[in-house]
N, C-alpha and C positions, 0 to 999 in steps of 0.2 A: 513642157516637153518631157517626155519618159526617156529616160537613159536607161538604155538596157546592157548590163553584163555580158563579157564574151568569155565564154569557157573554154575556147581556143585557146588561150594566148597562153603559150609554150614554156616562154624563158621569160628573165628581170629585162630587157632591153623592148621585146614588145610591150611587155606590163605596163612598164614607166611611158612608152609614149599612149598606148592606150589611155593610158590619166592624163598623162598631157591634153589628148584630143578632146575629152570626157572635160576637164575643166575651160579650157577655151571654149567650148557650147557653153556650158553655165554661164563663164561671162559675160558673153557676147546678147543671151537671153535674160541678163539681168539688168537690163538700164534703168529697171526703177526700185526706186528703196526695199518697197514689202518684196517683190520678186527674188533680190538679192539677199535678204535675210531671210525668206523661203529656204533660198539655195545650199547657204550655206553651211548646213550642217551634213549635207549630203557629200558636198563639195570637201567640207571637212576628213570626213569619212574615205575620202576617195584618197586624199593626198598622205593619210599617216604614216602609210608604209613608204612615202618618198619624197621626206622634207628635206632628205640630203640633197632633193636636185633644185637646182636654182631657178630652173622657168617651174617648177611647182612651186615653189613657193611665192616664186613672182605674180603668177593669177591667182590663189588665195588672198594673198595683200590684196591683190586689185578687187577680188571679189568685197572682200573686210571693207573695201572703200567703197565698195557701190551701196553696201550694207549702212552703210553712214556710221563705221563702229570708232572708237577714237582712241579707246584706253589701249596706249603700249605699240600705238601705232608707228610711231615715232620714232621708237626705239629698234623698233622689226624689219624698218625698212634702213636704219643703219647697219641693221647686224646685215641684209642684205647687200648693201651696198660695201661694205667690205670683203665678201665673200666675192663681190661682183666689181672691180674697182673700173672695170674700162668701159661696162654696160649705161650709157646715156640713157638709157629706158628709166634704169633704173635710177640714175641721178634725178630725174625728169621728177618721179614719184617722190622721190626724198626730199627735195626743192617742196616742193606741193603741197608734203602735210605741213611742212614748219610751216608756209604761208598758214594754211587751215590751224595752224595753234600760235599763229601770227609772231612769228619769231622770223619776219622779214628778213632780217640783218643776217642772220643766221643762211637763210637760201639763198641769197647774192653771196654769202661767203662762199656757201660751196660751189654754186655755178663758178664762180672764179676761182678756185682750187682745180676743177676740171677742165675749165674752158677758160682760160686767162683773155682779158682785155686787149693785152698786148700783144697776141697771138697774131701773128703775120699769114697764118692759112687759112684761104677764104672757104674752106668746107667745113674748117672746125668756128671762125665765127661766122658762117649760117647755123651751124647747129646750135652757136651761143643763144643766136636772137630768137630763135624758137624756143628753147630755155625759159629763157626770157621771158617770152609771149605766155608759155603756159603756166609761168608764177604768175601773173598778168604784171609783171614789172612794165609795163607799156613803153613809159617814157623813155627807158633804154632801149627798149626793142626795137621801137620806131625808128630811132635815130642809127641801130646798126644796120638793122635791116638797111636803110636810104643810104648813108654811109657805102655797104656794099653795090650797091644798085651807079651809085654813082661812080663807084669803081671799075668796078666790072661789069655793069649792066647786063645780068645774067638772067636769061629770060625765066630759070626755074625760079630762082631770087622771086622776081618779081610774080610771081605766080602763086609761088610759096605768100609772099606778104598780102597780095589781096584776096587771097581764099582767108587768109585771119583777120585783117581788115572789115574784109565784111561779116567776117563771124561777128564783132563785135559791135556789127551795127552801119560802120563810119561806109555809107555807097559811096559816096563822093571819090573819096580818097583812095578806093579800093577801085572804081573806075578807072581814075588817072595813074592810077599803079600800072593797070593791064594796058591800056588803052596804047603803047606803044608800041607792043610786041603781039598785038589782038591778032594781024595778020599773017603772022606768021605760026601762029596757033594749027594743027592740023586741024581739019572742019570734022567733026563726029567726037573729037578728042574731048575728056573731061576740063582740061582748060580751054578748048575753044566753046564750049557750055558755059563756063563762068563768065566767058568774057562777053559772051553773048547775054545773059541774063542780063549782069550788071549794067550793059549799056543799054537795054531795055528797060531796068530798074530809073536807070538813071535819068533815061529820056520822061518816064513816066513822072518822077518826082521834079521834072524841075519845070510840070504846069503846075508846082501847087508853091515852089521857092525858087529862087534868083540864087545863081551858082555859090557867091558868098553865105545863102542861108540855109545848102545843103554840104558845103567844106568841114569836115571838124566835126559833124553831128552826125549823132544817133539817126540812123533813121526810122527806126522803131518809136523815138519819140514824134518827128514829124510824123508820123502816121499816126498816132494818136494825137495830136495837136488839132490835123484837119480830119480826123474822124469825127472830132468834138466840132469842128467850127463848120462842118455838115449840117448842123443842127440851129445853126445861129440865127435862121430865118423860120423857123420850128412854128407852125400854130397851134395854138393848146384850145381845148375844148372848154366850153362853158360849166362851171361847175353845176352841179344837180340842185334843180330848185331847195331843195331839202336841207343843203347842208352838208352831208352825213360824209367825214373821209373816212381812208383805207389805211392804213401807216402801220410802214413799217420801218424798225429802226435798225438799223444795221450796226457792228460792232466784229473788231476782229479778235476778242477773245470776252470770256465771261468771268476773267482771271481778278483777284480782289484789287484793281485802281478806280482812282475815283472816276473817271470817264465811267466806268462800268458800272459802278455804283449808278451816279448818277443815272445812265441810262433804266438800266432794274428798275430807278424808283421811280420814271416818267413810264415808264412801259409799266407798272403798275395801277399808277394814279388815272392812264387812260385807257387802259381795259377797265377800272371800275367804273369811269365816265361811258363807255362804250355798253358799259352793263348795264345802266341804267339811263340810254338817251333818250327813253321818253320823257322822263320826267327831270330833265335840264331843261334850266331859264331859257324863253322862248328868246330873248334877247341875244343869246350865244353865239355869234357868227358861225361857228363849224363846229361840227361834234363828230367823235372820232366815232367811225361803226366796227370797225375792229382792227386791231394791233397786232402786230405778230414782231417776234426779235429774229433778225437771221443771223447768225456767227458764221467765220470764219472758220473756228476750230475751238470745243468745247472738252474734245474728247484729247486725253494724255497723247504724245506721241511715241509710237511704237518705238520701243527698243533705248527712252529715254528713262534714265538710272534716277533721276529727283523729278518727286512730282511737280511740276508746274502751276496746279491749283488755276488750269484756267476755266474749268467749270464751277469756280467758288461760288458765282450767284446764280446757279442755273436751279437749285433746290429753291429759291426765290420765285423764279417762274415758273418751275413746277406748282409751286403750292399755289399760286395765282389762279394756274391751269392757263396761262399765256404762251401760242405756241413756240415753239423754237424750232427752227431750222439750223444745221449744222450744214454750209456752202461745201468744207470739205467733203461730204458724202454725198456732194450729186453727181452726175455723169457728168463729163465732159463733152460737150458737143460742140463740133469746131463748127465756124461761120459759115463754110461751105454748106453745112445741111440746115442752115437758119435763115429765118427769109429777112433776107436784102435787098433791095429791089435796085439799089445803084451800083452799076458795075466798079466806079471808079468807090467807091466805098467799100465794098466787098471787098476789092487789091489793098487797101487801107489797113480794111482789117485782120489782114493775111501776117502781114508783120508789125503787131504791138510789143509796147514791155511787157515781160515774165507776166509783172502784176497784172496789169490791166486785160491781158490775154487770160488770165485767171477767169477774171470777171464777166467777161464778154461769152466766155464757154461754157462757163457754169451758173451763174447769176442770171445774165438776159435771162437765159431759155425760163429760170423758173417765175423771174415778173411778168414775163409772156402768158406763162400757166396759168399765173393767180396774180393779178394785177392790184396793183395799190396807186391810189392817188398820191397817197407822199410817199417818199424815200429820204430818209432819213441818216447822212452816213456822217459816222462818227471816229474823229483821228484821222488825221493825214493818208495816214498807211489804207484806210478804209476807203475814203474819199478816191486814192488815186487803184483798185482794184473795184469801186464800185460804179461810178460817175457816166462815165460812159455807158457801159451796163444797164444802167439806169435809163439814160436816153436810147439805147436802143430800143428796149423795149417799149419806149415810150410813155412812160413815167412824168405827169403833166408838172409836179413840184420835186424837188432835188434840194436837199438840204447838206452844205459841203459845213458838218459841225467842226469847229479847234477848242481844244480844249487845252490849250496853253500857249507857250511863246513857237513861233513858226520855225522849222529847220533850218534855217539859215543860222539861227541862233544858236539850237540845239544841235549842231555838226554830226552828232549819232543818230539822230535820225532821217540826214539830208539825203534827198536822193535826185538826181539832174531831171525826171520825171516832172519835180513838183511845179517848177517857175512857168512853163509851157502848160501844165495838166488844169492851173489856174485860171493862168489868162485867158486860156480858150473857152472855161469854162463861163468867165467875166463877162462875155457874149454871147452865153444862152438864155432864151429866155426860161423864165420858171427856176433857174437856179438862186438859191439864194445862199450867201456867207454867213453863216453865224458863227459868234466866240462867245466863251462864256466869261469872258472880261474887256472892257474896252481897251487896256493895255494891249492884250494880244492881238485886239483887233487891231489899231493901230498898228503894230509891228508888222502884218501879215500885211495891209494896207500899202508901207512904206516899202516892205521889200517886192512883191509883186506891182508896184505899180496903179493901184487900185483904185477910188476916189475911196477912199473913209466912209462916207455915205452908201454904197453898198455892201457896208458888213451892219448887220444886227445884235445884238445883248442876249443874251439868254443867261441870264444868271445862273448859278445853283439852286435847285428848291434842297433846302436841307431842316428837315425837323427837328423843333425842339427837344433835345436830350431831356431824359429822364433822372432825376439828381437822386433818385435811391441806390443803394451799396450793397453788394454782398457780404455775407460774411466775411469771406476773404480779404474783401477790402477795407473793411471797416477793420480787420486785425492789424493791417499792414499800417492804414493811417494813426491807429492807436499807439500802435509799437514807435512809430516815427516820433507822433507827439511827446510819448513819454523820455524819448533820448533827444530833443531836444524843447527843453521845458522853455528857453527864455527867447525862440524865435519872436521873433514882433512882426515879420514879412514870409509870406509863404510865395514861391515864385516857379511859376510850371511848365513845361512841355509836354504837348501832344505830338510824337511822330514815330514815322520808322528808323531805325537806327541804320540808317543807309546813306551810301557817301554825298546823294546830293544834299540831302538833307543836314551836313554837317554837327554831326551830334556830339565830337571832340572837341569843335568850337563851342558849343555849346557848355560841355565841362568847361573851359579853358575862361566862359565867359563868368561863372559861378563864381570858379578861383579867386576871379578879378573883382568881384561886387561885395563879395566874405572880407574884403581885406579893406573896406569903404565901409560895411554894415554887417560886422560881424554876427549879428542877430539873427538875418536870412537864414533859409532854407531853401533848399528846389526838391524838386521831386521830378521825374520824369515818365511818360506812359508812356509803352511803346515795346518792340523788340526788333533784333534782326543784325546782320553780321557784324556789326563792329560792335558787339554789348560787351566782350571780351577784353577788346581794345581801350574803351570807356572805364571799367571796372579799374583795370591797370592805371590809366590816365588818373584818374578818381585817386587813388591810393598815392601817385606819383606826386601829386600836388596837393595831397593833405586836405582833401574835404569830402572824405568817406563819411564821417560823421554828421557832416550837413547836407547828404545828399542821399534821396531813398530809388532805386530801379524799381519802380512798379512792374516794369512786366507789361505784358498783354491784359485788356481788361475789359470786360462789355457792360462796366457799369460806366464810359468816359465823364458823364454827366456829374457824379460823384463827386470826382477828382477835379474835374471844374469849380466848384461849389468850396475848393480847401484852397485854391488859387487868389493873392490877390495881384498876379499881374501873369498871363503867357507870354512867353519867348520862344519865335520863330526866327533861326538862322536860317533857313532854305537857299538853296544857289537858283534850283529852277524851282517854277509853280504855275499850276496853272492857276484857280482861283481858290486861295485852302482855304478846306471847308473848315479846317480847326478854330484859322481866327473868327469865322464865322458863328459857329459854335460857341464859342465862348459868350462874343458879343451877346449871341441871344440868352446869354444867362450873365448878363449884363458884367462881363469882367473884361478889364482891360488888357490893353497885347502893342507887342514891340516885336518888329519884323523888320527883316530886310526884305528890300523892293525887290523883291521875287514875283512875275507874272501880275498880275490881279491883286496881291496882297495889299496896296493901299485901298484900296475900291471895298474891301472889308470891314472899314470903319472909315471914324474920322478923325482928320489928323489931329495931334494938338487939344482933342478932347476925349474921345474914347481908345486912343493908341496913339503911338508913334512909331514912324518909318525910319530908319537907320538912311540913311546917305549912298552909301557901296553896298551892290550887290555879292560884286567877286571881292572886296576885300573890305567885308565889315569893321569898323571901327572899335574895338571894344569897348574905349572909355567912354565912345558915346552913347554905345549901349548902355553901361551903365548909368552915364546920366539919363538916360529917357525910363532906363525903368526908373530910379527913383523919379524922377519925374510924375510919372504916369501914377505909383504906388503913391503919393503924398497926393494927386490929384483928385482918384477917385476912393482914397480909403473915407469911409462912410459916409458916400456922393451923393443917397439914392436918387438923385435927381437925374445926376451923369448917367447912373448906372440905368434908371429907364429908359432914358436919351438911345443908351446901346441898344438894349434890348430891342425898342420900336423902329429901331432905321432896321436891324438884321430882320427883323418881321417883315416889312413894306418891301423889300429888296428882294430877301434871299425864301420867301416861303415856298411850300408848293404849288397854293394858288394861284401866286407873282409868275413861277417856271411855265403852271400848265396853261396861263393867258395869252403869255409872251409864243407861247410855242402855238398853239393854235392856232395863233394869230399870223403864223408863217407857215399854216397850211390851207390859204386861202389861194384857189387856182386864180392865177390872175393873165390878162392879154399885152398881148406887145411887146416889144424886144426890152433888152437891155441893155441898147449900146449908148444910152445915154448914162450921166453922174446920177441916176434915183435908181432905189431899191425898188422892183418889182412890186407897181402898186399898192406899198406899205407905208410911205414915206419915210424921210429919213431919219438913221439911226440919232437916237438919241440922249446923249453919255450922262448918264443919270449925277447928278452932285449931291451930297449930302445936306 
C-alpha cells in the first residue's frame, strides 16, 4: 500500500492523529512477518516526532510484534504499561510477551495485579478470562468463563467463549456453549453466523465421530485423522516392469544433526546408484532413477541475530549436483484450487493443523508437478507436515522415517497431532514405519498402539573413519603425552558439549575413576555451550592436569585410534553414530541406555551398558570401564569381533539394501499385523 503525506495538516493535534491513522493501516496491512519488517521502518519514521503519545506507541509495539522482534521488548511494553495503568490492551500485550519469553508465573502475576481473582464484578472477571484466553492460560479461562455462564448466564459471555472455543479448535464444546442462546441470536447478526456455522460444522463432523469423540478435541486433528483414513482403501499401481524408482527424501532442515547427516549420505550413495543404473546387478530388485532432497527451510530466517547453520550440508548436495528443493519458497495453494474430487474431503481439508495445512498447500501441489514413487519423510515434525501431502498427491510408497525415542518421551517435541497422525496412517496401504534402532521402534510401537511387526530397521550406514591427524592434532596429542608421561589408560569422548549430552557428568565421572586409577587420562572432542562450565568444573575437582579439551576436529578417526575405552553419558539418542564409530576401529565403549545405544555393540564383550539412563551410576561406570579396558587391552581378536559386527550392521551397503528394499510398490491394505509385503521386522542380535 503507498501511504501518501498530507501537506495540509495545519496544527500538532491533526499531525498526531494523522500518524495515528497512518500507523493503524500499516498494522492492520502487516499480518505477516516479511510485510511487518517491510513496514517498519517507515512506521518508525512516522511516529518519532510522537512517542510521547501512548496509542503511537502502542501500534509501533504492536507493529515490533508482528515484526517477530524480541530484544527490549519486554521491557517497552512495561514502560508502557506504567505510563498506561488502566489500559487492559495494554496489559493484554504485556501478559503475552512474558508468555513469548515464557516467564508464565510472571503474566498470571500481573493479570492478577489488574484483574483480581476475587473480584465480585462480573464485567471485570469477563475481561479476566479473556486475559486469560489470550495468555492461552486455557485451564483457568475455561473454568471462569463457565463459572460466569453459570452465574449469570449472559448470552455475550457465552458468545464471547465459543467465538474462542472454536478459535482453538475444540467444535464440540463451542457448539454446546451457543447452542442455548442460538435462538435468540438476531438472524443476519455476526453471532447468529457463528451459531449457525458451528451447528452446521457440528452436524457435519459427527458422520465421521460419536459425540464423545468430538467433546474436548481439536477438530483440526479429526479432519486430519479422516483425511488420512480417506485413503485406507487406496489401490496403488503395479510397479514398472523395469524396476526403476523416483525418491525423494524429505527433511525439515539441512542444519548439522545426525538425521541430516544421515539423510546427505543416502541421498548421495543413491544419486550415484541412479548415475550408473545400467550397470547394477541385474539381481537388484529396485534401482533408484533419480533422487531429489526437498527441505523445509535451508535458507537463515530473516531478521534472525545467530546463524542457525540449517544449510550445513547443502554444499554436500551441491557438489553431488543432487537437486534440492526449499518447501518454504513455494506458493501456497489452498485446496480449493487443487483437485479433489470428494466433497466431504475437500470440507476435511478446509480445517487441518498449522503443520499439515503447510503441507497440503505447498508440498501436494509440487508431487502433483513432478511425481515420485517414494517419499521419503524424515522426523516426526516432517512426517506430520508431509504425510498426508504425500497421499494426496498420490505417492504409491510413504516412508514415516524416526530417528530416535518418540515424543511421548521426548516432551519438547510432543505435539497432540502425533498419536491420531499415526494411527491413521497404520491403515494405509504403502505407508511404511521405519526406525533407525529397534529400541525406538519398540517405543513408538508401545505408545501408539502398533503391532511391532509393522515398523522396519534401517540402521545407520556410517563410514569407516580415517585415523590420519593433522598437524594440529598430532601437536595437541603430543603436548598431552608429554604432561602426562605415566598414564597406562587413555579414556575418550566424542560429542557436543550440550545439556542432553551431559558432559559435567562426564568430568564428574573422570574425577571419580582418577581416584581408583590415578594413571588414566581422558581427552575429550567436541565443543559447544557448556565448554566454559566444564573448564571451571575441570579446575574445581582437580583434574585439569589429566584432562585435554580437544576442541572441534575433522581428523575424529585420529583420536579414536589414542582411545583405549569411549564413554557416552547421553540422556536421549537416537542410534550414536560415535559408538559406532569407534566399534568399527575396533575400540570399546561404555554408554548409558540412551535410544539405540545398546544395539551398537555387544554387551559384556565389545562394551558395556550402564543400568539408568536419567540417573547413571558412577561407580558402576567406573567398574565397567575398567572392566571393558582390562578386557580388550591387546584383544585383537575382541577388537576384530568389533570391527566386523559394526561392518555387517551399520555400513552403507547394509543402509542402501535395507532402504531399497522399502521402496518396493507393493498391493493391499494394511490393516492386518504384517508389514506391507516385506515381511516382518527383524531385531537383528549380535
Amino acid at each position: 500500500m503507498n501511504y501518501r503525506a498530507d501537506p495540509e495538516r495545519e496544527d500538532d493535534t491533526s499531525s498526531l492523529q494523522w500518524v495515528r491513522t497512518q500507523l493503524e493501516q500499516i498494522v492492520a496491512t502487516s499480518g505477516r512477518v516479511q510485510l511487518a519488517q517491510g513496514n517498519l521502518t517507515r512506521a518508525q519514521a512516522l511516529a518519532q516526532d510522537h512517542m510521547a503519545d501512548p496509542k503511537v506507541r502502542f501500534l509501533l509495539l504492536r507493529l515490533k510484534e508482528l515484526a517477530g522482534l524480541n530484544e527490549g521488548m519486554s521491557e517497552q511494553w512495561a514502560e508502557l504499561l506504567r505510563a498506561c495503568p488502566d489500559d487492559l490492551q495494554v496489559v493484554r500485550y504485556c501478559a503475552s510477551r512474558l508468555v513469548k519469553e515464557r516467564h508464565i508465573d510472571d503474566a498470571l502475576a500481573l493479570i492478577e495485579r489488574y484483574i483480581p481473582e476475587s473480584s465480585d464484578d462480573p464485567d471485570m472477571l469477563f475481561a479476566r478470562a479473556k486475559l486469560l484466553s489470550d495468555i492461552r492460560a486455557y485451564e483457568q479461562s475455561d473454568a471462569l468463563f463457565r463459572r460466569l455462564i453459570a452465574r449469570h448466564d449472559d448470552r455475550n459471555v457465552r458468545i464471547e467463549f465459543a467465538k474462542r472455543l472454536r478459535k482453538r479448535g475444540l467444535l464440540a464444546d463451542a457448539y454446546e456453549t451457543i447452542k442455548p442462546v442460538a435462538d435468540q441470536l438476531v438472524p443476519g447478526s455476526k453471532a447468529a453466523e457463528l451459531a449457525s456455522t458451528l451447528a452446521n460444522d457440528y452436524a457435519f463432523y459427527r458422520g465421521f465421530e460419536p459425540e464423545e469423540g468430538l467433546a474436548g478435541t481439536d477438530i483440526r486433528i479429526v479432519s486430519m485423522k479422516h483425511a488420512i483414513l480417506h485413503f485406507r482403501d487406496r489401490e496403488i499401481e503395479e510397479q514398472s516392469s523395469d524396476n526403476r524408482v523416483s525418491i525423494a527424501l524429505v527433511t525439515g532442515s539441512l542444519g548439522p544433526g545426525g538425521a541430516e547427516r544421515q539423510l546427505t549420505r543416502l541421498a548421495g550413495e543413491l544419486h550415484r546408484m541412479a548415475a550408473s543404473a545400467d550397470r547394477l546387478p541385474s539381481f537388484m530388485r529396485v534401482k533408484p532413477e533419480k533422487v531429489e532432497v526437498l527441505v523445509k527451510q535451508h535458507t537463515e530466517p530473516s531478521g534472525s541475530g545467530k546463524k542457525q547453520g540449517l544449510d550445513f550440508f547443502l554444499p554436500v548436495l551441491a557438489d553431488a549436483q543432487i537437486p534440492v528443493t526449499e518447501i518454504n519458497g513455494l506458493p501456497a495453494i489452498s485446496t480449493s484450487h487443487q483437485s479433489v474430487a470428494d466433497p466431504a474431503l475437500t470440507r476435511l481439508l478446509e480445517q487441518l493443523p498449522p503443520p499439515v495445512h503447510y503441507g497440503v498447500t505447498r508440498l501436494t501441489p509440487l508431487l502433483r508437478a513432478n511425481p515420485f514413487d517414494v517419499v521419503s519423510l524424515w522426523q516426526d515434525g516432517t512426517c506430520l507436515f508431509g504425510a498426508l501431502a504425500a497421499l494426496l498427491a498420490g505417492v504409491p510408497t510413504i516412508h514415516l522415517v524416526f530417528r530416535g525415542l518418540p515424543p511421548n518421551i521426548r516432551k519438547d517435541r510432543y505435539r497432540e497431532e502425533y498419536p491420531a497422525l499415526y494411527q491413521a496412517l497404520a491403515q494405509v496401504p504403502g505407508v511404511h514405519f521405519v526406525s533407525n534402532s529397534r529400541t525406538a521402534a519398540q517405543e513408538y510401537a508401545k505408545w501408539l498402539g502398533i503391532p511391532i511387526v509393522r515398523f522396519h530397521i534401517l540402521y545407520n550406514g556410517v563410514p569407516e573413519l580415517a585415523t590420519s591427524a593433522s598437524a594440529e592434532d598430532e601437536k595437541k596429542w603430543t603436548a598431552f603425552q608429554e604432561s602426562t608421561p605415566d598414564a597406562t589408560e587413555t579414556i575418550g569422548g566424542v560429542f557436543r558439549l550440550e545439556p542432553d549430552k551431559r558432559p559435567q557428568l562426564w568430568i564428574k565421572l573422570a574425577a571419580q575413576y582418577l581416584k581408583r586409577r590415578p594413571n588414566a587420562r581422558f581427552f575429550i572432542v567436541g565443543d559447544g555451550r557448556l565448554l566454559d562450565n566444564m573448564v571451571a568444573l575441570a579446575q574445581e575437582l582437580g583434574v585439569t592436569d589429566r584432562l585435554l579439551f580437544v576442541g572441534l576436529s575433522n581428523h575424529v578417526g585420529y583420536w579414536y585410534t589414542r582411545m583405549d575405552a569411549k564413554v557416552l553419558l547421553s540422556r536421549y539418542e537416537g542410534l550414536p553414530n560415535v559408538l559406532i564409530e569407534a566399534q568399527l576401529l575396533g575400540v570399546p565403549v561404555v554408554s548409558t541406555p540412551a535410544g539405540g545405544a545398546g544395539e551398537c555393540f555387544v554387551e559384556n564383550v565389545t562394551g558395556h551398558l550402564l543400568g539408568d539412563v536419567e540417573h547413571p551410576d558412577l561407580n558402576e561406570a567406573c567398574d565397567k570401564i575398567e572392566s571393558i579396558v582390562d578386557l580388550m587391552r591387546s584383544n585383537d581378536v575382541l577388537k576384530q569381533h568389533s570391527r566386523q559386527r559394526a561392518r555387517d550392521l551399520f555400513s552403507l551397503n547394509a543402509m542402501l539394501s535395507k532402504f531399497l528394499s522399502l521402496c518396493v510398490t507393493v498391493m493391499g491394505t494394511s490393516r492386518n499385523d504384517e508389514p506391507l509385503g516385506i515381511g516382518p521386522m527383524r531385531l537383528m542380535e549380535a
